[in-house]
C-alpha positions in Angstrom: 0.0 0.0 0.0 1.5 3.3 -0.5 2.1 5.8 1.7 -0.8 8.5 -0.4 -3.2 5.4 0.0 -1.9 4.5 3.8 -2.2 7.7 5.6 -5.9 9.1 4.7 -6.8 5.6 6.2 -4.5 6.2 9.1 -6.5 9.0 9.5 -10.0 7.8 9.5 -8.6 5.0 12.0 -7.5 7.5 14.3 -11.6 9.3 14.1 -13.0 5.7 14.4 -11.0 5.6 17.8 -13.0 8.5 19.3 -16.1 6.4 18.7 -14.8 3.5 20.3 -16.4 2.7 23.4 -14.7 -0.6 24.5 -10.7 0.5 24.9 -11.1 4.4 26.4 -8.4 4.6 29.3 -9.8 8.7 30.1 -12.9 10.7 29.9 -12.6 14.2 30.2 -15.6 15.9 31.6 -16.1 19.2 29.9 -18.3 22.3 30.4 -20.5 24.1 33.5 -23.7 22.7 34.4 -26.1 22.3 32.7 -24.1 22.4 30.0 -21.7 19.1 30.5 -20.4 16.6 28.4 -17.9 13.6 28.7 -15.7 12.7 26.5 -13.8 9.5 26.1 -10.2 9.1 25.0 -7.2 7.7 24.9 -4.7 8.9 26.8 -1.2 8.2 24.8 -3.0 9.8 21.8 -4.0 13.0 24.3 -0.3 13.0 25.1 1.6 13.5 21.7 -1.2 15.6 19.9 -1.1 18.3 22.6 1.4 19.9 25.1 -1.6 21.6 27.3 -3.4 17.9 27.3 0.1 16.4 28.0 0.5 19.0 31.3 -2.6 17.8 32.6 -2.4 14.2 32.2 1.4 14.4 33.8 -0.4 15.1 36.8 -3.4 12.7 36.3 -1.7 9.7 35.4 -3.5 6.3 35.4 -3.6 4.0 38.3 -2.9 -0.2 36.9 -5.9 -0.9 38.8 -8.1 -0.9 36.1 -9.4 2.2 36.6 -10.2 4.8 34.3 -8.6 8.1 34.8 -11.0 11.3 34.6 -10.3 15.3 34.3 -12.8 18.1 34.0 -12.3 21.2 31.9 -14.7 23.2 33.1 -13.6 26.2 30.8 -14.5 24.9 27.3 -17.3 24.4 25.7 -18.3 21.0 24.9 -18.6 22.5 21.2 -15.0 23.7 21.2 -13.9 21.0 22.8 -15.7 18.4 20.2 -13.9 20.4 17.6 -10.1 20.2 19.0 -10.4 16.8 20.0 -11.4 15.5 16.2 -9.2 17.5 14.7 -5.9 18.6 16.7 
């Protein structure tokens, strides 16, 4: 496969993954009341798409107890934050 055929499907991989609600390891609660949403991720993705993500994570890092780590971001919209997560 080459590389002009490889990385557009790369790509849509990566939006599938946002979808995916069986191998999450984060959700990231978003907004003020009443205007919430959660958002589930993937944490080593988070971490090399984006240094303010990787800050926050540093300092929320996941426990190997099976748990799933959680931040809020109380200061974005869940619009915005729909936006940067598909496409940062």
């Amino acid at each position: 496969m080459a590389d002009n055929e490889f990385l557009p499907k790369l790509s849509q991989n990566f939006l599938e993954i946002l979808d995916d609600e069986e191998y999450y390891d984060i959700t990231i609660e978003v907004g003020k009341d009443p205007h919430v949403k959660i958002f589930r991720a993937h944490m080593v993705i988070l971490n090399y798409r984006s240094p303010y993500l990787r800050r926050i994570l540093s300092t929320n890092k996941k426990k190997n107890d099976g748990t799933i780590a959680h931040i809020k971001l109380p200061n974005i919209l869940p619009e915005i934050f729909q936006i940067i997560i598909r496409y940062y």
